[in-house]
PDBQT receptor file of N, H, CA, C and O in Angstrom, charges set to zero:
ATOM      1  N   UNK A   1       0.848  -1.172   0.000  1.00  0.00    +0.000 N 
ATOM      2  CA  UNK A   1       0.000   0.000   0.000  1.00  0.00    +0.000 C 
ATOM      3  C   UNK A   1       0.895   1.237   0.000  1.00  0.00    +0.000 C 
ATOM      4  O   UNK A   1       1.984   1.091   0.554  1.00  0.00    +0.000 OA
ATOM      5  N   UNK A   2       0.647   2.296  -0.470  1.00  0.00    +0.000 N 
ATOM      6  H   UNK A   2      -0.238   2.414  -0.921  1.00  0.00    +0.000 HD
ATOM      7  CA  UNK A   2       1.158   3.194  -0.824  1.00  0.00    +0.000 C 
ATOM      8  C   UNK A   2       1.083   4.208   0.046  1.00  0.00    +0.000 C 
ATOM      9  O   UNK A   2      -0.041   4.507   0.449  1.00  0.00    +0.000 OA
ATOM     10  N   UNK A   3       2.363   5.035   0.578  1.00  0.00    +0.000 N 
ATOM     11  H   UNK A   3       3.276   4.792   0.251  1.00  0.00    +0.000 HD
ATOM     12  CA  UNK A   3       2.241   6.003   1.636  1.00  0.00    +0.000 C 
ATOM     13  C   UNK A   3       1.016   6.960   2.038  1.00  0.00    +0.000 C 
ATOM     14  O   UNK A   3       0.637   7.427   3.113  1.00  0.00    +0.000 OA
ATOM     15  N   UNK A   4       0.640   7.036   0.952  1.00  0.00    +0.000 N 
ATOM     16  H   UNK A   4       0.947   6.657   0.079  1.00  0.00    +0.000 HD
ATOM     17  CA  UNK A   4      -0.249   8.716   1.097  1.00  0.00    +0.000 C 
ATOM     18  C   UNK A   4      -1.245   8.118   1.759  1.00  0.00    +0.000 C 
ATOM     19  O   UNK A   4      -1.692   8.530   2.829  1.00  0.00    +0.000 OA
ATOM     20  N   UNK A   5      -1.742   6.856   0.997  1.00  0.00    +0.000 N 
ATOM     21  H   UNK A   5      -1.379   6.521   0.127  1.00  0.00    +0.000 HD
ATOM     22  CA  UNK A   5      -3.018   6.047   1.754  1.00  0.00    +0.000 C 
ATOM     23  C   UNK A   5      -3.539   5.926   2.927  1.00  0.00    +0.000 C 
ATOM     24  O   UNK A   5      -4.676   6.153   3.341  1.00  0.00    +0.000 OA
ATOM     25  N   UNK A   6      -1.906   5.263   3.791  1.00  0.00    +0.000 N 
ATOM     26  H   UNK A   6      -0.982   5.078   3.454  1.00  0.00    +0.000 HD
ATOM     27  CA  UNK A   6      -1.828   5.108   4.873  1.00  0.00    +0.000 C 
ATOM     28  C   UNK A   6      -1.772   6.797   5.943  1.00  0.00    +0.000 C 
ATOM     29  O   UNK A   6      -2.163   7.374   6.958  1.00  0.00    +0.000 OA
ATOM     30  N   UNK A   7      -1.507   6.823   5.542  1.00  0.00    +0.000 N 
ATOM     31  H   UNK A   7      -1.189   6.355   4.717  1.00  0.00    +0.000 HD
ATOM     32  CA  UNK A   7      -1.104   8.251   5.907  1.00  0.00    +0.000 C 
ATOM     33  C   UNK A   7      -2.369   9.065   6.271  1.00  0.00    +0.000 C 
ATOM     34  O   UNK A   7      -2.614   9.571   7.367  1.00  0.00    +0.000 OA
ATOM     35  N   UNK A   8      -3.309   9.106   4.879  1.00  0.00    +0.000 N 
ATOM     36  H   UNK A   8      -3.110   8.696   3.989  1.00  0.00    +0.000 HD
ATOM     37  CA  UNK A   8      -4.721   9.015   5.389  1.00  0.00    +0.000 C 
ATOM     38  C   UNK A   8      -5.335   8.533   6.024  1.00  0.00    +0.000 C 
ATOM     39  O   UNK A   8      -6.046   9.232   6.745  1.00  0.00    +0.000 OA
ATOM     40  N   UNK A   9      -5.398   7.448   6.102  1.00  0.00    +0.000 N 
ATOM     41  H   UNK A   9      -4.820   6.879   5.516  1.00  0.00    +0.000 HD
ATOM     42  CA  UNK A   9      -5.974   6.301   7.203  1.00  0.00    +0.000 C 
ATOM     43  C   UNK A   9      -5.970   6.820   8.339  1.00  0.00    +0.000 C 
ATOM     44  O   UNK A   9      -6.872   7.087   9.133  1.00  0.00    +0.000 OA
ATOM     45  N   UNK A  10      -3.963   7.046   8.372  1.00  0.00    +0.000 N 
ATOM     46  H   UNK A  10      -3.230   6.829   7.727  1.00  0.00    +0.000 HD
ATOM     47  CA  UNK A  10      -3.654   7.034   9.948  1.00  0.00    +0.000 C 
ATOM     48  C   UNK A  10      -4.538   8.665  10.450  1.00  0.00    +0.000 C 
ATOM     49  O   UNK A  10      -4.905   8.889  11.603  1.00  0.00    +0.000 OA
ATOM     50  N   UNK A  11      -4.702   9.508   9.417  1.00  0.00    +0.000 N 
ATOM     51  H   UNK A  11      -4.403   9.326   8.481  1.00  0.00    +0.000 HD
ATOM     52  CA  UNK A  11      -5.048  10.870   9.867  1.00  0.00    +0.000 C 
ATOM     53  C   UNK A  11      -3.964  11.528  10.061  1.00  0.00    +0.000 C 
ATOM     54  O   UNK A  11      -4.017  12.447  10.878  1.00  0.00    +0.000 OA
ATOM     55  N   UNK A  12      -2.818  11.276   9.442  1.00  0.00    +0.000 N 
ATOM     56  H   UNK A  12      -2.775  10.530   8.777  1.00  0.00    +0.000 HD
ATOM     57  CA  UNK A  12      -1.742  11.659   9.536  1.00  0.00    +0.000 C 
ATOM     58  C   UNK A  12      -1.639  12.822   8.616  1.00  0.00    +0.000 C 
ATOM     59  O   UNK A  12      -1.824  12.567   7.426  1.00  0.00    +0.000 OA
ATOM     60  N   UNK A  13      -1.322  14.321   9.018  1.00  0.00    +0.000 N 
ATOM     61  H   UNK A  13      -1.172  14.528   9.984  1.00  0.00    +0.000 HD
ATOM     62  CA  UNK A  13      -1.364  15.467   7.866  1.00  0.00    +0.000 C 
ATOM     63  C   UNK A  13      -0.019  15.294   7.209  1.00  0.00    +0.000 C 
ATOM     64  O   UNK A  13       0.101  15.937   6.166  1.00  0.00    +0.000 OA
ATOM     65  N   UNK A  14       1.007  14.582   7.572  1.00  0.00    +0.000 N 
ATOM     66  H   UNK A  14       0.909  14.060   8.419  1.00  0.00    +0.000 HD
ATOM     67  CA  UNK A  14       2.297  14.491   7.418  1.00  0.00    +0.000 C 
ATOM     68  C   UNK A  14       3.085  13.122   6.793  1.00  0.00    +0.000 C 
ATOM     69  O   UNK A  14       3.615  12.385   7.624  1.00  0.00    +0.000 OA
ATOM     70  N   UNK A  15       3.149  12.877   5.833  1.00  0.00    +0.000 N 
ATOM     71  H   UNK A  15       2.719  13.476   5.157  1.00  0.00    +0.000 HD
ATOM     72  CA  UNK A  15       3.614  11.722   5.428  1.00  0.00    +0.000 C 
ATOM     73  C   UNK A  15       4.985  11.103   6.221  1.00  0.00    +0.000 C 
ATOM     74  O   UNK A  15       5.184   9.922   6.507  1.00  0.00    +0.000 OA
ATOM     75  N   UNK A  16       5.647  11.977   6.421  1.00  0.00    +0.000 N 
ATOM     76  H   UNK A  16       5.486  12.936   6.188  1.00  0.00    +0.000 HD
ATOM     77  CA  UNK A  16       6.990  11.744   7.139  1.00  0.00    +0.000 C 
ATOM     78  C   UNK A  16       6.496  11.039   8.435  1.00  0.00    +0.000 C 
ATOM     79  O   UNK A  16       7.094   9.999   8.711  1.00  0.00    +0.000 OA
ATOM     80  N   UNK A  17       5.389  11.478   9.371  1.00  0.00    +0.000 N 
ATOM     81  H   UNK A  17       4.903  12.323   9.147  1.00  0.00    +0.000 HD
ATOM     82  CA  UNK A  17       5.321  10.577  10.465  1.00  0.00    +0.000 C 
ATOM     83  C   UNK A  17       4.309   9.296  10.184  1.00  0.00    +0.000 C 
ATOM     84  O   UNK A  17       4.167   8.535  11.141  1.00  0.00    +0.000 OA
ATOM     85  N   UNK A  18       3.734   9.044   9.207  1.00  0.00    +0.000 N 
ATOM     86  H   UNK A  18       3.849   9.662   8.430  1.00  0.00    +0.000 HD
ATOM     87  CA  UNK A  18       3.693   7.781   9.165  1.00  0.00    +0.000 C 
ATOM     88  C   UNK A  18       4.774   6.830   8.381  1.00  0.00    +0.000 C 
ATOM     89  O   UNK A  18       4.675   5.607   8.481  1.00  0.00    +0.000 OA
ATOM     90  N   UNK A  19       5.821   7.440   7.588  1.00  0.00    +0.000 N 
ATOM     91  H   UNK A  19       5.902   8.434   7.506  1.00  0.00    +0.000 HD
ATOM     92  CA  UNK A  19       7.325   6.801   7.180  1.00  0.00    +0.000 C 
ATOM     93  C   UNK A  19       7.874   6.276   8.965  1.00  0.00    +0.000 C 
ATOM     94  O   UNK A  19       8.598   5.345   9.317  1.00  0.00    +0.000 OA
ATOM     95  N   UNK A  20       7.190   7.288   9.733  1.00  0.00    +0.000 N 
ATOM     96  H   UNK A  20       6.602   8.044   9.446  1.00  0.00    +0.000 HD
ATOM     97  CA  UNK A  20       8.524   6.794  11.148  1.00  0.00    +0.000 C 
ATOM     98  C   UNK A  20       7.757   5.407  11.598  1.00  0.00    +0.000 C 
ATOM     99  O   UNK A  20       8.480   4.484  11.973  1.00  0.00    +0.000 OA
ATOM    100  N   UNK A  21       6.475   5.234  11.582  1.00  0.00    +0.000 N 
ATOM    101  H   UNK A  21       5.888   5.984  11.277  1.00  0.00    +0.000 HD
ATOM    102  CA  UNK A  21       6.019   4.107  12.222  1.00  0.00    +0.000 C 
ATOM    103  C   UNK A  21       5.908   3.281  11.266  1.00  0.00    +0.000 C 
ATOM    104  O   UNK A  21       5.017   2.434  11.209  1.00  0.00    +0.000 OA
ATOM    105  N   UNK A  22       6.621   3.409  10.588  1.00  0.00    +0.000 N 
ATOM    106  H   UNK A  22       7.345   4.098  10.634  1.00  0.00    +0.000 HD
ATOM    107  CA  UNK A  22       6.613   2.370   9.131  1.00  0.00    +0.000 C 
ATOM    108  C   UNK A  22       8.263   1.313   9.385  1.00  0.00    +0.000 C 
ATOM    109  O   UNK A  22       8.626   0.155   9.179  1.00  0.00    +0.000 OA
ATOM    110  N   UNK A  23       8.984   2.896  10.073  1.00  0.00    +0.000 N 
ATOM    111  H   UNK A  23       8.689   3.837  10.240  1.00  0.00    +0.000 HD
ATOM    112  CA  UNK A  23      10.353   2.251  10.208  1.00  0.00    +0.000 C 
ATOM    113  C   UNK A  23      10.244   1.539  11.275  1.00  0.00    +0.000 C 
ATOM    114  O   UNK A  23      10.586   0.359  11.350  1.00  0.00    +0.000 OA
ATOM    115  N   UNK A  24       9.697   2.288  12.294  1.00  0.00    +0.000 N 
ATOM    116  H   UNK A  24       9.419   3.247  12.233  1.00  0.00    +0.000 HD
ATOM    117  CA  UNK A  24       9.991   1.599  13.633  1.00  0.00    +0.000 C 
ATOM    118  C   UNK A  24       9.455  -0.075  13.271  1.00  0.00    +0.000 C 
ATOM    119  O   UNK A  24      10.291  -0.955  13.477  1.00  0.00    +0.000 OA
ATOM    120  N   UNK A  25       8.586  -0.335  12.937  1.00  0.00    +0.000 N 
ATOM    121  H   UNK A  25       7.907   0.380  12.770  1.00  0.00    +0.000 HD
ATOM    122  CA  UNK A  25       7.955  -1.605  12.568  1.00  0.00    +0.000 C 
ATOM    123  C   UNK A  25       8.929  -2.535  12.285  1.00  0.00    +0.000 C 
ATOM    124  O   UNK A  25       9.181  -3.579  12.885  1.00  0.00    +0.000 OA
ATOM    125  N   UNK A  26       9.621  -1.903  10.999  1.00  0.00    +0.000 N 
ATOM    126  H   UNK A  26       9.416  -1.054  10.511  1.00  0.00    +0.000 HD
ATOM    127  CA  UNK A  26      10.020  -3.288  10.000  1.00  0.00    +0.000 C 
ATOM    128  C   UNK A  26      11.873  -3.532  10.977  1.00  0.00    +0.000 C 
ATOM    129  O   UNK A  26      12.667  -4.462  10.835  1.00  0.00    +0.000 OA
ATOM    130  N   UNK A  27      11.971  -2.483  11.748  1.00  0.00    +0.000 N 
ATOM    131  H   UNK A  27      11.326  -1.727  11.863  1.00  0.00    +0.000 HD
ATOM    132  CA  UNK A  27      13.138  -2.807  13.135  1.00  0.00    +0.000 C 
ATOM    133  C   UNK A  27      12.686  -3.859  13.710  1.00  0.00    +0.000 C 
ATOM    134  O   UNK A  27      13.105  -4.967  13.376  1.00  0.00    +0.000 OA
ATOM    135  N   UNK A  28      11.656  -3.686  14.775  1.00  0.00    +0.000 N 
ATOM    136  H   UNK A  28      11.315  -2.786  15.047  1.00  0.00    +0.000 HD
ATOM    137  CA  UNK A  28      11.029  -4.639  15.482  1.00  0.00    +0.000 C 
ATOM    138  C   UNK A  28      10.516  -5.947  14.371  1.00  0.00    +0.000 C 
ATOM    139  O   UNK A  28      10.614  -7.057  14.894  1.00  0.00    +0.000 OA
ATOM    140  N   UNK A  29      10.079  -5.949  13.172  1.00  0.00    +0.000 N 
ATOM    141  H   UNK A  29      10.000  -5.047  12.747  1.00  0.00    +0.000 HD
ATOM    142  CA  UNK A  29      10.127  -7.521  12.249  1.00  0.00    +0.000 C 
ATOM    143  C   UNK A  29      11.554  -7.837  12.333  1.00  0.00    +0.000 C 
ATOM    144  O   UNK A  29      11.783  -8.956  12.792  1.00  0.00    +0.000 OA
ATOM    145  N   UNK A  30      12.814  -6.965  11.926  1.00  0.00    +0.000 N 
ATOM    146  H   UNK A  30      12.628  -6.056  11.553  1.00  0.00    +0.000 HD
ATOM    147  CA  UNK A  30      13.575  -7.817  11.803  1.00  0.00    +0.000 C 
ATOM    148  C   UNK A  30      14.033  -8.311  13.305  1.00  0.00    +0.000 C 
ATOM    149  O   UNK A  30      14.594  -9.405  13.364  1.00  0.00    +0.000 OA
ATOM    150  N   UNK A  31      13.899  -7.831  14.097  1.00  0.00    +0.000 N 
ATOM    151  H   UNK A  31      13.443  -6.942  14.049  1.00  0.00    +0.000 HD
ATOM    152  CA  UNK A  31      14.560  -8.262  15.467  1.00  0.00    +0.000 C 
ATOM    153  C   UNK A  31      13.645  -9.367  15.786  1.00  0.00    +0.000 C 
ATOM    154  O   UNK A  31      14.228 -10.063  16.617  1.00  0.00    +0.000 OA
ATOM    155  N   UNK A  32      12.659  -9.785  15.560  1.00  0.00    +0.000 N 
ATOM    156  H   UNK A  32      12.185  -9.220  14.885  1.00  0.00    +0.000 HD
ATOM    157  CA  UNK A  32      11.916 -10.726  15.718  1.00  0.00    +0.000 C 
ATOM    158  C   UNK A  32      12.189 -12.002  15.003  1.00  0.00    +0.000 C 
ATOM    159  O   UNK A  32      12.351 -13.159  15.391  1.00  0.00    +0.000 OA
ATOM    160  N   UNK A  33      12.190 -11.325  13.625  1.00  0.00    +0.000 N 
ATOM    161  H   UNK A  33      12.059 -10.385  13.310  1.00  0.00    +0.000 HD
ATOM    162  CA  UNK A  33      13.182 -12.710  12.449  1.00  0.00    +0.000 C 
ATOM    163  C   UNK A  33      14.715 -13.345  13.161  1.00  0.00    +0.000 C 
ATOM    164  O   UNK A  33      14.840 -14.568  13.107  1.00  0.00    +0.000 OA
ATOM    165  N   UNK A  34      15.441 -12.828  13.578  1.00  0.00    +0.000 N 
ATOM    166  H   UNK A  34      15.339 -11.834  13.622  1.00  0.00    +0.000 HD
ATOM    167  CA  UNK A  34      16.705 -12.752  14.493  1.00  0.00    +0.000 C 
ATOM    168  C   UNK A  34      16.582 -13.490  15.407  1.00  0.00    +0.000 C 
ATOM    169  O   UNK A  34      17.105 -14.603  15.456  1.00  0.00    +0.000 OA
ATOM    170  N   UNK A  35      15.632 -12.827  16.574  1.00  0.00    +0.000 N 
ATOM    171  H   UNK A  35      15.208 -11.923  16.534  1.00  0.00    +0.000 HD
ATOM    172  CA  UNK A  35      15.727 -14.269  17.672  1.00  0.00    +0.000 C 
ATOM    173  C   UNK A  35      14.730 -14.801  17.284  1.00  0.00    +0.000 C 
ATOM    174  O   UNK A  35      13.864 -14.042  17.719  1.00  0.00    +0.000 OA
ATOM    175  N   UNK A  36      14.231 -15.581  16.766  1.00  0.00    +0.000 N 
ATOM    176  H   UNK A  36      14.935 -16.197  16.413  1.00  0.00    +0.000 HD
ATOM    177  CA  UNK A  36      13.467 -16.644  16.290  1.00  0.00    +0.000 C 
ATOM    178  C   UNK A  36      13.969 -17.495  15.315  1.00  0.00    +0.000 C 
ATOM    179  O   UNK A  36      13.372 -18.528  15.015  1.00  0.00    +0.000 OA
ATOM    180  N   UNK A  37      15.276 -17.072  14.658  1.00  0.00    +0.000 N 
ATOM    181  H   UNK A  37      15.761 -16.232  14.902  1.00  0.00    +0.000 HD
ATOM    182  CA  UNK A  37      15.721 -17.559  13.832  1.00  0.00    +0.000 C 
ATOM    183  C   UNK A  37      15.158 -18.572  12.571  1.00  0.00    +0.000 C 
ATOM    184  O   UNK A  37      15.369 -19.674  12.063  1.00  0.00    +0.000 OA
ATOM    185  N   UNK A  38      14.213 -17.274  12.441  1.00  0.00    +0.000 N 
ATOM    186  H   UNK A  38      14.041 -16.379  12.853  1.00  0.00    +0.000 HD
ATOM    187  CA  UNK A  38      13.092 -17.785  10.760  1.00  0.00    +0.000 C 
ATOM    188  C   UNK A  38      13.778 -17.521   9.679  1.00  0.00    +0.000 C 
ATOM    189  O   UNK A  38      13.231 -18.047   8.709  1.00  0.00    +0.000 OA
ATOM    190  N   UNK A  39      14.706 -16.958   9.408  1.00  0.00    +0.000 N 
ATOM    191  H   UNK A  39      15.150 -16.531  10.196  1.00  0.00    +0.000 HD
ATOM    192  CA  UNK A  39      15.945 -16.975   8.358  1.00  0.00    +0.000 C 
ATOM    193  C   UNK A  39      16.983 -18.037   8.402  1.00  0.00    +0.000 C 
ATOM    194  O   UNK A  39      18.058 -17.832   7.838  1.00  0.00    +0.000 OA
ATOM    195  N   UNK A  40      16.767 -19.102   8.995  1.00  0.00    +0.000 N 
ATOM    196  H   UNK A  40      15.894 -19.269   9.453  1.00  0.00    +0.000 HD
ATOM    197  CA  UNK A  40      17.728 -20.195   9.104  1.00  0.00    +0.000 C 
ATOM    198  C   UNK A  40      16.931 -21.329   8.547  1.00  0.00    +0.000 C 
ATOM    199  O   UNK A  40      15.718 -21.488   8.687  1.00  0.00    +0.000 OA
ATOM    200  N   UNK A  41      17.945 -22.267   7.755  1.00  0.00    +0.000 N 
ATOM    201  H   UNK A  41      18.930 -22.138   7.642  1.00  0.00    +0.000 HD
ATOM    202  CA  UNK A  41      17.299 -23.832   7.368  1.00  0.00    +0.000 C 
ATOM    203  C   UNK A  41      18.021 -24.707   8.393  1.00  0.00    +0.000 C 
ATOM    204  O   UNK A  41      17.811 -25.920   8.426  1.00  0.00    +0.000 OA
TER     205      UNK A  41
């Protein structure tokens, strides 16, 4: 889905602060992929 969308959704007048909870997210996925070690065979 495409920024602006979300952005709307969120009621966000500012695209930049829904980019930050976009980042913070995919931090916390990868730290989750990491200790769980779902990137390993």
């Amino acid at each position: 889905m495409e920024l602006r969308y979300l952005a709307k959704t969120a009621r966000h007048s500012r695209r930049d602060t829904t980019a930050r909870y976009l980042h913070a997210e995919a931090d916390e996925w990868r730290q989750q992929i990491a200790a769980h070690r779902l990137g390993e065979q």
